[in-house]
C-alpha positions as CSV (number, residue, x, y, z in Angstrom):
1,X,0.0,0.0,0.0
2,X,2.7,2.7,0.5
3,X,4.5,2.1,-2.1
4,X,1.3,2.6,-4.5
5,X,0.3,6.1,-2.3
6,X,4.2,6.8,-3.4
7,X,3.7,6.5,-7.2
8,X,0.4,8.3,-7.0
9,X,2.3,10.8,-5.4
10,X,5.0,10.9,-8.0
11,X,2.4,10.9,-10.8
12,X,0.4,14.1,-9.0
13,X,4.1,15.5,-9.0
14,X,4.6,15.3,-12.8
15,X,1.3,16.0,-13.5
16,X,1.5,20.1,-11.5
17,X,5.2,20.4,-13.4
18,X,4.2,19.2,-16.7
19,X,1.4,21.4,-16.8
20,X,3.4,24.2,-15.6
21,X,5.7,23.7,-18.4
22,X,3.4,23.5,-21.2
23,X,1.5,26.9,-19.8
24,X,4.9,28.5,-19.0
25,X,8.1,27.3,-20.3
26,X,7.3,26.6,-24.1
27,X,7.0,28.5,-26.9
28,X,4.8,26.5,-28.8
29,X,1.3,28.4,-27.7
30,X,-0.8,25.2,-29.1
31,X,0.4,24.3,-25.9
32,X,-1.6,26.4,-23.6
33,X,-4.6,24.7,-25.2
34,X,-4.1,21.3,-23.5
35,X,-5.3,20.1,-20.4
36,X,-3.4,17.1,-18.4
37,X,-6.4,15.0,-16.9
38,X,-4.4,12.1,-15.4
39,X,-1.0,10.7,-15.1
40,X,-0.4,7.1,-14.6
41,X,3.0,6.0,-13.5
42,X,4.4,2.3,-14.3
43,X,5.7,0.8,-11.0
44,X,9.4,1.1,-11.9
45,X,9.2,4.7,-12.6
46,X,10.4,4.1,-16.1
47,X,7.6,5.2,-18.1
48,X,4.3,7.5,-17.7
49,X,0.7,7.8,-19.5
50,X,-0.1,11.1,-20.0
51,X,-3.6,11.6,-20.9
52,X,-5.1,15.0,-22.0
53,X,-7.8,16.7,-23.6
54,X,-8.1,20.2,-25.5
55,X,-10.2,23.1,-26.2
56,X,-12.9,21.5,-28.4
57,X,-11.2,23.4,-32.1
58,X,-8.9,21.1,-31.5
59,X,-7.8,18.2,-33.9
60,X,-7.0,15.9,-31.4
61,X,-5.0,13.6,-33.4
62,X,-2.9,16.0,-34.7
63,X,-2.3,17.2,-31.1
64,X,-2.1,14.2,-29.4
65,X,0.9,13.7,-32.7
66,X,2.4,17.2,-31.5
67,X,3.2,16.3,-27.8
68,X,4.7,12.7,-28.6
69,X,7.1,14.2,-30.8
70,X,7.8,16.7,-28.3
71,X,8.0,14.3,-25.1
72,X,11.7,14.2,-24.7
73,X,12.2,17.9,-24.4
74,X,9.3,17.7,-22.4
75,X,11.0,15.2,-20.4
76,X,14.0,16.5,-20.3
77,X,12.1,19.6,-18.7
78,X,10.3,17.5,-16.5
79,X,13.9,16.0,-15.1
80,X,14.9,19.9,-14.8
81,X,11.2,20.8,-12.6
82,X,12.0,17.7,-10.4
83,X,14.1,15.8,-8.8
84,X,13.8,12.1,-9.6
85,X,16.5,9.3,-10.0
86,X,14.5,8.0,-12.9
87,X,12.5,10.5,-15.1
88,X,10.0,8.8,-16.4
89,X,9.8,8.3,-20.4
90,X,6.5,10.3,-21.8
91,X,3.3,9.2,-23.5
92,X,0.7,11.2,-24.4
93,X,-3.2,10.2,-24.8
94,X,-6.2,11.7,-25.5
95,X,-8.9,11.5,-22.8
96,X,-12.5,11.8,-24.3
97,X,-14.1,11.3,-21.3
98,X,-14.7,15.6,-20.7
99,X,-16.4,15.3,-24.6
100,X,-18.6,11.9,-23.3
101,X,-19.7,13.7,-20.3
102,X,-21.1,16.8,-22.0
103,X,-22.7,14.7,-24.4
104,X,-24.4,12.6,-21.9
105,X,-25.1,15.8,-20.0
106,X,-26.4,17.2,-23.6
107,X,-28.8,13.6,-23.6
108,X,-30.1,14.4,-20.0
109,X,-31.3,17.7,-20.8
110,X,-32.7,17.0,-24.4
111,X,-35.2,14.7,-22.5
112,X,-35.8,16.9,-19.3
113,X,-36.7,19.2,-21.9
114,X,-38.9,16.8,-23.5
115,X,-40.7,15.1,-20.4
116,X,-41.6,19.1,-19.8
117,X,-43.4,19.7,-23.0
118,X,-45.9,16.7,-22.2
């Protein structure tokens, strides 16, 4: 069990400094557009899944594309921010699950709406 609160802890870490790096340090400003939603950690600290999601004029692909070809400068940033004896290798993902929850929200309200009418 500790060691499990320990890589949550690590992954909460490289979640705040990655997102403070792609608001701050780059100059890439399709960066400020993306939005880290959860960071799993493998349990030797040797890789991460980084999963995001964007402003909705995104293409995601292309995106998604974008930050895997940047993920070892972003890395290599990351090993700057913090203080690890292994700095995780990067992956990036796109999380949909903001886009399903609107559209189930959307669903909800389409047939509050329509219950209302009867």
């Amino acid at each position: 069990m500790p060691k499990d609160f320990r890589i949550q802890r690590i992954a909460d870490l490289i979640r705040t400094a990655l997102s403070e790096i792609l608001l701050e340090d780059l100059e890439d400003k399709r960066f400020h557009e993306v939005t880290i939603t959860r960071v799993s950690v493998s349990r030797d600290l040797n890789h991460a899944r980084i999963y995001v999601s964007f402003m909705p004029e995104v293409d995601t692909q292309e995106m998604t594309t974008v930050l895997n070809r940047a993920a070892k400068s972003l890395r290599y940033n990351l090993a700057q921010a913090i203080k690890l004896r292994v700095t995780p290798e990067l992956r990036f993902y796109y999380d949909d699950s903001s886009v399903k929850g609107q559209r189930i929200v959307d669903l909800l309200n389409k047939a509050l709406k329509n219950t209302n009418k009867e």
